[in-house]
ZAMARGU-4260 file (C-alpha; in steps of 0.2 Angstrom, whole numbers, plus 5000, padded with zeros to 4 digits):
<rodrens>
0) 5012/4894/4993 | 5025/4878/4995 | 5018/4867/5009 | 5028/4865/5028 | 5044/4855/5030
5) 5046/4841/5040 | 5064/4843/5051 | 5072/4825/5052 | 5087/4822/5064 | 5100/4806/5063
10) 5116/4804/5070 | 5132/4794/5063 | 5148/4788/5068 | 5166/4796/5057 | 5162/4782/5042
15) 5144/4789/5040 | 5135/4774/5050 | 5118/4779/5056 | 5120/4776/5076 | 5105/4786/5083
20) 5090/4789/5071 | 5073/4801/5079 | 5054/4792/5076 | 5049/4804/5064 | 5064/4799/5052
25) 5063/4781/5053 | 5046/4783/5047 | 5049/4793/5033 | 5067/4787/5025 | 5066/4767/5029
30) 5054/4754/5025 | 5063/4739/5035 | 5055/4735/5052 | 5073/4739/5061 | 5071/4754/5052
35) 5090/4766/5049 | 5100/4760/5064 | 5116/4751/5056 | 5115/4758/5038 | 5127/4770/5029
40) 5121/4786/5026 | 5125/4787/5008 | 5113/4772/5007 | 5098/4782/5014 | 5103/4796/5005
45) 5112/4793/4990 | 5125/4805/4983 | 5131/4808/5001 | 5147/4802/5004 | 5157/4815/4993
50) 5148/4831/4997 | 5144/4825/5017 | 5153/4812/5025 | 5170/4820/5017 | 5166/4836/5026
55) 5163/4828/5042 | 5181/4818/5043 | 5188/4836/5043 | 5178/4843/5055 | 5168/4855/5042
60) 5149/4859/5041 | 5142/4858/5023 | 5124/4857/5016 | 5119/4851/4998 | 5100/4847/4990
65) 5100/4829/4987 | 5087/4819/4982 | 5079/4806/4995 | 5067/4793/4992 | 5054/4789/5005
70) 5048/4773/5014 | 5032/4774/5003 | 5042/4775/4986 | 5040/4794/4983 | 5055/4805/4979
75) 5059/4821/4986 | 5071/4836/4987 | 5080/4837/5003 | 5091/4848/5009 | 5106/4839/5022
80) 5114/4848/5033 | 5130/4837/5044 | 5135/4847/5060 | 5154/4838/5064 | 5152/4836/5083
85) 5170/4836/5092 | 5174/4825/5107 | 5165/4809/5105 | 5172/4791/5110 | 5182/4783/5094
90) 5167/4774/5086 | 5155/4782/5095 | 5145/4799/5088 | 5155/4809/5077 | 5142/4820/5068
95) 5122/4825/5066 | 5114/4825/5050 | 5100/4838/5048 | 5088/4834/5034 | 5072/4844/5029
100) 5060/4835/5016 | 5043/4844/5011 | 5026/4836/5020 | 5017/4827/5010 | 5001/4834/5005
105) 4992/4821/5014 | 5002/4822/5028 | 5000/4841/5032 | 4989/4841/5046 | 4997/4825/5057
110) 5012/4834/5066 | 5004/4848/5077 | 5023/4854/5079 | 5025/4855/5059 | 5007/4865/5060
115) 5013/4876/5074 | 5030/4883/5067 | 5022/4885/5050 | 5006/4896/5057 | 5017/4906/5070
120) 5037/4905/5067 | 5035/4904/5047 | 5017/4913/5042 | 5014/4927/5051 | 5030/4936/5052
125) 5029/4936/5033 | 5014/4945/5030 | 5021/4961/5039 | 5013/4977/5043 | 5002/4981/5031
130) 4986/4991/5034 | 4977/4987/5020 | 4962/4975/5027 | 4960/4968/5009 | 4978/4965/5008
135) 4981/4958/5024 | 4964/4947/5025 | 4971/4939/5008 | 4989/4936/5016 | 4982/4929/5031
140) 4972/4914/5022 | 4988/4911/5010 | 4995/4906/5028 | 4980/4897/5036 | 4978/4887/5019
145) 4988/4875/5015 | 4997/4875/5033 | 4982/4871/5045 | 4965/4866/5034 | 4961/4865/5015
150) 4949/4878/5013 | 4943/4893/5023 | 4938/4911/5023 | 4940/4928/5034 | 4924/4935/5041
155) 4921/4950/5047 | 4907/4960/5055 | 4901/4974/5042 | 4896/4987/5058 | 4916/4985/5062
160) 4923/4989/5042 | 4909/5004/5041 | 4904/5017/5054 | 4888/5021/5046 | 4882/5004/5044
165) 4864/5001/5049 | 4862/4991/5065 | 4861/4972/5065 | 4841/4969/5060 | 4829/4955/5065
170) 4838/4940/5055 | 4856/4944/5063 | 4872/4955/5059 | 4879/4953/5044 | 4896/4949/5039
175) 4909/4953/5025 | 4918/4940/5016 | 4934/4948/5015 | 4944/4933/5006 | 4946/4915/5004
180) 4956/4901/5001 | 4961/4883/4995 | 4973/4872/4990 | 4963/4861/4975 | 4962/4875/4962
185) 4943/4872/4962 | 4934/4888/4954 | 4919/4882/4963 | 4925/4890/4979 | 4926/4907/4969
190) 4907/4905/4965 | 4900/4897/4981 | 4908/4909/4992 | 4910/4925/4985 | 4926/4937/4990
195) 4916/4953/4997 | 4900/4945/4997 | 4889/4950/5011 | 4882/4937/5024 | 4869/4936/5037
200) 4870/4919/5046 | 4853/4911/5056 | 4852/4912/5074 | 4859/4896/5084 | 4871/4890/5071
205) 4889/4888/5077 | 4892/4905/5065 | 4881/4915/5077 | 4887/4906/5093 | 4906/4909/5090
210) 4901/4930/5086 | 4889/4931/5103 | 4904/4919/5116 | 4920/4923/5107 | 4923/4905/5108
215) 4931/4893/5096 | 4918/4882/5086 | 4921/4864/5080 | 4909/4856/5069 | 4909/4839/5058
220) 4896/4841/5044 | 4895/4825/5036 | 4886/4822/5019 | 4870/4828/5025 | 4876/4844/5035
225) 4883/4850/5020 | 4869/4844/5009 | 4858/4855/5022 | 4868/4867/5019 | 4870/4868/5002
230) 4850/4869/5001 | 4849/4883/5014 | 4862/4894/5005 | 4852/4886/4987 | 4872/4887/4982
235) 4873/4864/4973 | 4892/4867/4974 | 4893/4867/4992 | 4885/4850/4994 | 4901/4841/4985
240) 4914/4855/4992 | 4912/4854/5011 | 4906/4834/5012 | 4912/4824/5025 | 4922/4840/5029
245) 4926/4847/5046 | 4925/4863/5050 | 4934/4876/5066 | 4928/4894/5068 | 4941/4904/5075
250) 4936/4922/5083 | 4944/4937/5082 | 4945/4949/5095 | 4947/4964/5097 | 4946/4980/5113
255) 4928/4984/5101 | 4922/4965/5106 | 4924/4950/5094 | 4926/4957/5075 | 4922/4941/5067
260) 4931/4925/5064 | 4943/4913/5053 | 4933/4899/5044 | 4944/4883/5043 | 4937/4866/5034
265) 4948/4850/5033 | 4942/4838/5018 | 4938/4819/5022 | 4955/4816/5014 | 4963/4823/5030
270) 4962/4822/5049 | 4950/4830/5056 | 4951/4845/5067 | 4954/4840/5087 | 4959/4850/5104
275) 4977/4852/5099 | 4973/4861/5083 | 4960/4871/5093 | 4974/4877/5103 | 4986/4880/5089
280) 4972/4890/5078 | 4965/4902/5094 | 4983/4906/5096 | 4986/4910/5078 | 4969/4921/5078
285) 4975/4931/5093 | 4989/4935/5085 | 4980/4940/5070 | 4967/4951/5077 | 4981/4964/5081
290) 4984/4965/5064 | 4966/4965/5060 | 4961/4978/5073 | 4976/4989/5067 | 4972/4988/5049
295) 4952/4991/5055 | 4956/5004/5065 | 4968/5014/5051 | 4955/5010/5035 | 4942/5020/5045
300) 4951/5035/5049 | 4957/5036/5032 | 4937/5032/5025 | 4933/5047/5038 | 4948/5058/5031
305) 4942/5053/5015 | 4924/5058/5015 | 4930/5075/5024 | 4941/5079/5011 | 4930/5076/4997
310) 4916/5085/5005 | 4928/5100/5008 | 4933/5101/4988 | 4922/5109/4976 | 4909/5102/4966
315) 4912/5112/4953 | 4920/5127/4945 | 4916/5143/4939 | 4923/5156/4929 | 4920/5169/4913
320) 4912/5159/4897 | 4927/5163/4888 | 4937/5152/4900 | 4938/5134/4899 | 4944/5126/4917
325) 4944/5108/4921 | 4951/5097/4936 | 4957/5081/4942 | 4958/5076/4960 | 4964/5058/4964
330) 4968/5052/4982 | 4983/5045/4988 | 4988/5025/4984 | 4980/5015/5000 | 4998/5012/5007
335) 4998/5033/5009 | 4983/5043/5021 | 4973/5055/5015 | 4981/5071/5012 | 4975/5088/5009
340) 4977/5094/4992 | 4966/5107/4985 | 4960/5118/4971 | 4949/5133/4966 | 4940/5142/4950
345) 4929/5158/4957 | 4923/5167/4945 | 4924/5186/4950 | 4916/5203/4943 | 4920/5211/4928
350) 4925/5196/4921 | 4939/5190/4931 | 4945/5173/4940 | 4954/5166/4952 | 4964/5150/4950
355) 4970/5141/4965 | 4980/5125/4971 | 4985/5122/4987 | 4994/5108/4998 | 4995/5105/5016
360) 5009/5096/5022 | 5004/5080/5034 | 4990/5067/5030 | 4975/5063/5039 | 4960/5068/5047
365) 4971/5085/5053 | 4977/5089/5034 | 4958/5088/5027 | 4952/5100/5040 | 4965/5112/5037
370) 4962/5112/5019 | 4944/5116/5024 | 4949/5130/5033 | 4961/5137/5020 | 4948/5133/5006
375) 4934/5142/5016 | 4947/5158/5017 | 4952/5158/5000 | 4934/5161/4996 | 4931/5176/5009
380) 4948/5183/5002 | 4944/5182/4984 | 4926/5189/4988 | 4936/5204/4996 | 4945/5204/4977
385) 4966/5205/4988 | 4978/5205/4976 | 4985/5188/4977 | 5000/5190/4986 | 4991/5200/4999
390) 4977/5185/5000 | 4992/5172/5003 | 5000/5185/5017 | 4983/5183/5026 | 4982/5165/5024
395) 5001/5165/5028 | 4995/5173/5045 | 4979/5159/5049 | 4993/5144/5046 | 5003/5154/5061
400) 4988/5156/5071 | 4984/5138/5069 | 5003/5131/5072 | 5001/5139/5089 | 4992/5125/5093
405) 4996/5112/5084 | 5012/5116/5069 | 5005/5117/5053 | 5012/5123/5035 | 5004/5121/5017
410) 5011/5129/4999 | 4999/5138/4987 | 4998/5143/4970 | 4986/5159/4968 | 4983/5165/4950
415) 4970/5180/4945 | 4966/5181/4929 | 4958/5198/4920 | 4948/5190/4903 | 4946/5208/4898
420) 4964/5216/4895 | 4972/5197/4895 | 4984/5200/4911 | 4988/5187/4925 | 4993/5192/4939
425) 5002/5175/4951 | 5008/5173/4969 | 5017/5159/4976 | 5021/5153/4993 | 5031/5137/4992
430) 5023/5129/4978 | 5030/5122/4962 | 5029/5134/4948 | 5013/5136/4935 | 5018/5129/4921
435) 5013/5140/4904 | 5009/5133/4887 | 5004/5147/4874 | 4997/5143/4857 | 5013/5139/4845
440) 5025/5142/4858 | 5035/5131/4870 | 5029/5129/4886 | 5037/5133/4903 | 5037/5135/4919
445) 5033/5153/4927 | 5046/5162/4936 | 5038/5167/4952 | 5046/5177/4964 | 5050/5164/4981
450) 5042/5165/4996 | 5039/5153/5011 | 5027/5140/5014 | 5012/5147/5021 | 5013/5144/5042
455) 5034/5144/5040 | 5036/5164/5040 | 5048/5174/5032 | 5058/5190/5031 | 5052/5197/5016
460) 5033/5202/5012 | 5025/5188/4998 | 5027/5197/4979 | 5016/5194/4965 | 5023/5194/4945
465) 5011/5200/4933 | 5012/5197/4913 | 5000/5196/4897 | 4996/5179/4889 | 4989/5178/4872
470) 4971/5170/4868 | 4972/5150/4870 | 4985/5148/4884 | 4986/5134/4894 | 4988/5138/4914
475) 4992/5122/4922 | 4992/5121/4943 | 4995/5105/4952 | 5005/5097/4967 | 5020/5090/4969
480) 5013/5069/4971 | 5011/5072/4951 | 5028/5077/4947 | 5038/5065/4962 | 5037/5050/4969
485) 5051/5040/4979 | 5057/5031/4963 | 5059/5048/4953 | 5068/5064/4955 | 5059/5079/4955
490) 5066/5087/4940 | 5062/5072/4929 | 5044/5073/4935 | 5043/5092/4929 | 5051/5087/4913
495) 5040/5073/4910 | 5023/5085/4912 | 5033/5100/4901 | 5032/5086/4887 | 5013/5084/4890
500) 5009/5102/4887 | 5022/5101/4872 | 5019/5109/4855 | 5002/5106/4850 | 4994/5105/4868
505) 4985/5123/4867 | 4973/5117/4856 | 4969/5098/4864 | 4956/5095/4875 | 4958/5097/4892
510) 4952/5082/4900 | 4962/5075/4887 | 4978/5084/4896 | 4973/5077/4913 | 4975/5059/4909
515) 4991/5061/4901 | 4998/5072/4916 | 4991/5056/4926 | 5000/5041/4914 | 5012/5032/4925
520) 5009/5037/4942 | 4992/5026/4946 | 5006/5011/4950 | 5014/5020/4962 | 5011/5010/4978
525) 5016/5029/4987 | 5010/5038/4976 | 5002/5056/4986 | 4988/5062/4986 | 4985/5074/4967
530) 4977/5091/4963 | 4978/5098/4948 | 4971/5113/4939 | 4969/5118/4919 | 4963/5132/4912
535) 4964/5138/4892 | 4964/5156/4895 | 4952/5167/4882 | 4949/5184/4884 | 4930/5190/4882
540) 4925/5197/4863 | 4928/5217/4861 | 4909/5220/4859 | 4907/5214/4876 | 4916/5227/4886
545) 4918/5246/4885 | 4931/5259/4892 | 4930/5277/4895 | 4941/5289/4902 | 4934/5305/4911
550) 4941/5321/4916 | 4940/5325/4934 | 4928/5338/4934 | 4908/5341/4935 | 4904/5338/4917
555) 4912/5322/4916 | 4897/5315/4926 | 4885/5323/4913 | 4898/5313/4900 | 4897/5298/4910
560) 4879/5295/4908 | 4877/5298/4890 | 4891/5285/4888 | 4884/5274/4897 | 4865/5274/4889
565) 4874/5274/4868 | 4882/5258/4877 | 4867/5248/4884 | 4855/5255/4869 | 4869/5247/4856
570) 4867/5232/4868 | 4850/5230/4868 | 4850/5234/4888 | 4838/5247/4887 | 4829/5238/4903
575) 4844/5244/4915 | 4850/5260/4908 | 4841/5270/4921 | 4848/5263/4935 | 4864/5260/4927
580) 4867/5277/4923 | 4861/5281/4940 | 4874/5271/4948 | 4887/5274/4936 | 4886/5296/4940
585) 4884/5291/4958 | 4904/5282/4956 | 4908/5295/4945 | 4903/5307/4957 | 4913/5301/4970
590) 4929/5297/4963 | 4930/5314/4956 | 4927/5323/4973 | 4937/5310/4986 | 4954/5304/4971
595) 4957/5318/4961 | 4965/5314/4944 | 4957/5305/4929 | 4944/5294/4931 | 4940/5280/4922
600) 4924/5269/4920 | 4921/5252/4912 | 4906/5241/4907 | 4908/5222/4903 | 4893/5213/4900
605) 4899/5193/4905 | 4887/5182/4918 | 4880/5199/4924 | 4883/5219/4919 | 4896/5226/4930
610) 4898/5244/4929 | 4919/5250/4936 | 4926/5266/4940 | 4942/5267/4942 | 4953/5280/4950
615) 4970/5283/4957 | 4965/5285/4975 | 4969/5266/4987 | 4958/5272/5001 | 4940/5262/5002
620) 4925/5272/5003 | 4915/5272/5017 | 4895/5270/5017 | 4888/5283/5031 | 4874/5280/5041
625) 4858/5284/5035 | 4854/5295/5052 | 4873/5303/5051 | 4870/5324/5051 | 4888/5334/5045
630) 4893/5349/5035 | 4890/5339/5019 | 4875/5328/5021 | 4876/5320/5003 | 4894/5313/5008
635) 4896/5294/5005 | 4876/5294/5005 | 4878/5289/4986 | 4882/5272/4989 | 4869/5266/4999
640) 4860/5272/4980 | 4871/5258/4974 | 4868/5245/4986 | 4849/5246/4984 | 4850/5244/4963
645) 4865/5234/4961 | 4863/5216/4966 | 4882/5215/4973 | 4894/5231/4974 | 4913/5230/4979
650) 4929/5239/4979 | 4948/5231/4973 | 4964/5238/4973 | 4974/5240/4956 | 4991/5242/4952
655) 4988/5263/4953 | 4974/5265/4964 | 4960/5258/4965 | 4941/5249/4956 | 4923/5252/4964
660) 4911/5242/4955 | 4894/5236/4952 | 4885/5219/4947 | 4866/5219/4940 | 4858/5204/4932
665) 4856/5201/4915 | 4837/5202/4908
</rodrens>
């Protein structure tokens, strides 16, 4: 960073003769005892007569960069202003000359009121809002070095940056060395005082003193205080960097107490500190602790939102062996909250899946509860096998629930998969479409029937499309930080991932997929919070599932049980073919007595073996009391049969009726 300027003021009659002249310039610009008062102006400064003086007879403001030589011999770039100034006396005052000359390294610290406009009016308004602490601890020192001491560092109390931070122990609190700085180029700094490096300082040094009062600290360490020093810490380097130096600790303070404080040193090269520069540096670390306190206060919550989130997400996934599923989740850019993306693989019975991705709108502690909550729903709803629209209609109904209180909305993508007969079945509210990549085939984008964000409500009910996909198909979910940012249209962020799952993508590996959906949005300063969600879509072999279909009378039952016992003999299942056949004529049984019509029955031997009837009635059965006493006193009591053998049981709805089914574990 270029050092302060130094502001010099002379005044001069219409021919450029210097009448008035202030201190400061007259030190600087002459080296004659009388100093400027009688010269020309153009002999001060030569060159400016043409661009300068010419202006002034003709009443006119101009500025030009000429060079000026000082009274100790050095040359410098100055930049000359001459203000014409009307009604003066002929001879008298015509015009002020305005030059500002950089401060000469050795010079810096001399003028409190160059030292004062350069922390204050010039530094601080130029490191902005940030709230990032990192970033703005490092913007900080590039204004407190070179414009008020040589070296320093930014110190801050580590139970301040980190809510779960162990309490300060027997040898003191420790600090965090959040950055440094100086002005020699001397990687020895780097080494002997570490960025991020962890520091517990003894008691009754003027480090502890400044953390218990809140009060400035000035101390003048000599060779053998920094020699001590440099012995304590066992860092050599420090001995020769901070000899002969002096050194102010400045506190920061906050509402929470003092948070830490600003480490300043001055070189034996330069005046040392003094009250006036007390004065100036607690004023510059005042204002700085707002900034500090702000950026404290916002990298909490977002740690908080952070670790919330992450613990909300799944730690894994799970689906049929046939289908491959992986995941990537990155966090938004530190410029951006935390937001509350989400995604889902639940493997379901009868070798099915469900694939979700989800986004709440907002950022925030509140956006990493509500994806907690629509998470946790997602999973009862799967578990009660809804289709997928008529899960995302009663997730549609929590969101309104929840905006009475506080507004909420979110988009989701819900997908069930059937890695028996190949068929997807995907429902949408407000979410970017699937995108579909089939084995030599281009890929595309699903067309979804529309619906509303979850939370916004709509006229219409939410509809589902089902559709086929061959063995080897790519499913890909994800949210919309992946495909736009502020610097990109939307469409040319779909059109950049549709080339990623181009020709050939089927058969790549799917972490391999991931990072290249990911290339060239890491840099996005803004970049959202990202899901995403891929899945190469198999279905299970033949040999693994059976189907059947029954008449609807009495002997299909008889039918049913031989079925099902060739079935698990052929598997080598011989273990659960009684009860098997037990529960399958119990389901069998019961769909021919309450549906009417064909029946059908299915085994598929995948994680478990799930026993299916399937018939054409939508109404659920209903398990009677034990102790109930009617006209037909077997009715409904068969599947309390099944709820003792099987180790789950359920019922979901199909396209024409409706699935009971059965899970037992694999010997």
């Amino acid at each position: 960073m270029e050092s302060s300027t130094r502001i010099l003021i002379l005044g001069t009659d219409s021919s450029g003769r210097i009448l008035q002249s202030e201190r400061n310039a007259a030190a600087v610009l002459s080296a004659h005892p009388d100093g400027l008062l009688g010269a020309c102006l153009d002999e001060v400064i030569p060159g400016a007569r043409e661009p300068l003086l010419e202006a002034v007879k003709h009443g006119r403001e101009r500025t030009a960069m000429l060079a000026v030589e000082t009274s100790g011999g050095a040359t410098l770039d100055a930049v000359v202003t001459v203000h014409p100034m009307n009604g003066g006396e002929p001879g008298g005052l015509a015009a002020l000359a305005v030059i500002r000359v950089p401060v000469p390294l050795a010079d810096r610290f001399v003028d409190p009121a160059v030292i004062r406009r350069a922390l204050l009016d010039d530094g601080l308004p130029r490191i902005g809002s940030t709230l990032d602490l990192e970033l703005l601890a490092r913007g900080l020192m590039d204004v407190l070095v070179p414009h008020f001491c040589n070296s320093g560092a930014l110190m801050l109390l580590e139970s301040h940056l980190d809510a779960d931070e162990a309490p300060a122990g027997p040898d003191g609190p420790p600090l965090r060395r959040m950055a440094i700085g100086f002005d020699d180029g001397d990687p020895a700094w780097d080494a002997a005082f570490p960025t991020g490096e962890s520091v517990v300082y003894p008691a009754g040094t003027p480090y502890t003193r400044c953390l218990e009062t809140g009060e400035p600290e000035l101390t003048a360490l000599g060779g053998e205080g920094a020699a001590r020093l440099a012995g304590v810490w066992h860092r050599p380097p420090v001995a020769d960097l901070l000899k002969d130096a002096s050194m102010l600790l400045l506190p920061i303070a906050s509402a929470a107490g003092v948070l830490g404080f600003f480490v300043g040193v001055r070189n034996a090269a330069h005046r040392p500190f003094d009250r006036y520069d007390i004065e100036i540096g607690m004023e510059f670390a005042a204002r700085a602790s707002n900034y500090v306190e702000s950026a404290r206060q916002y990298s909490l919550e977002r740690a908080t939102a952070l670790t919330l989130q992450r613990s909300l997400l799944p730690t894994d996934l799970s689906a049929p062996s046939p289908i491959e599923v992986h995941h990537r989740y990155l966090p938004g850019s530190r410029l951006i909250e935390v937001g509350g993306d989400w995604y889902e693989s639940i493997a379901l019975p009868g070798a099915r899946v469900a694939l979700v991705v989800g986004d709440v709108a907002g950022h925030g502690v509140k956006a990493a509860v509500t994806m907690g909550r629509l998470r946790t729903s997602i999973h009862t709803l799967a578990e009660l096998e809804l289709p997928p629209a008529e899960a995302l209609e009663r997730l549609d109904s929590l969101m309104r629930t929840l905006g009475d209180r506080e507004p909420h909305f979110a988009t989701c993508a819900y997908v069930v998969y059937d890695a028996v007969s190949g068929r997807c079945e995907v429902a949408s509210a407000g979410h970017l479409p699937p995108l579909l990549a089939p084995p030599g085939a281009a890929s595309h984008y699903l067309a979804v029937p529309p619906a509303p964000p979850l939370g916004v409500g709509g006229d219409g009910p939410i509809v589902s499309r089902e559709f086929t996909v061959d063995d080897g198909t790519l499913l890909f979910l994800y949210t919309d930080g992946l495909v736009e940012n502020r610097a990109r249209d939307i469409d040319d962020g779909l059109a950049r991932l549709r080339r990623t799952f181009g020709p050939g993508a089927a058969s790549r590996p799917l972490e391999e997929l991931c990072q290249d959906a990911l290339d060239g949005v890491y840099d996005d300063q803004h970049r959202d919070d990202i899901a995403m969600l891929v899945a190469r879509l198999s279905r299970i072999p033949d040999d693994h599932h059976a189907t059947w279909e029954l008449p609807a009378e009495p002997a299909a039952v008889r039918r049913a049980r031989g079925l099902v016992r060739d079935r698990l003999a052929r598997w080598g299942l011989d273990e659960l073919a009684d009860s098997t056949v037990l529960m399958a004529s119990e389901l069998v049984t019961n769909a021919i007595s309450h549906a009417g019509g064909r029946v059908g029955l299915r085994l598929v031997r995948e994680g478990g073996l799930v026993c299916e009837v399937f018939d054409s009635s939508d109404g659920r059965p209903r398990v009677r009391p034990q102790d109930d006493e009617d006209d037909m006193p077997e009715s409904g009591r068969g599947l309390h049969v099944v709820g003792r053998l099987a180790q789950r049981w359920g019922v979901r709805r199909t396209t024409d009726g409706k699935s009971v089914w059965c899970e037992q574990e694999l010997p």
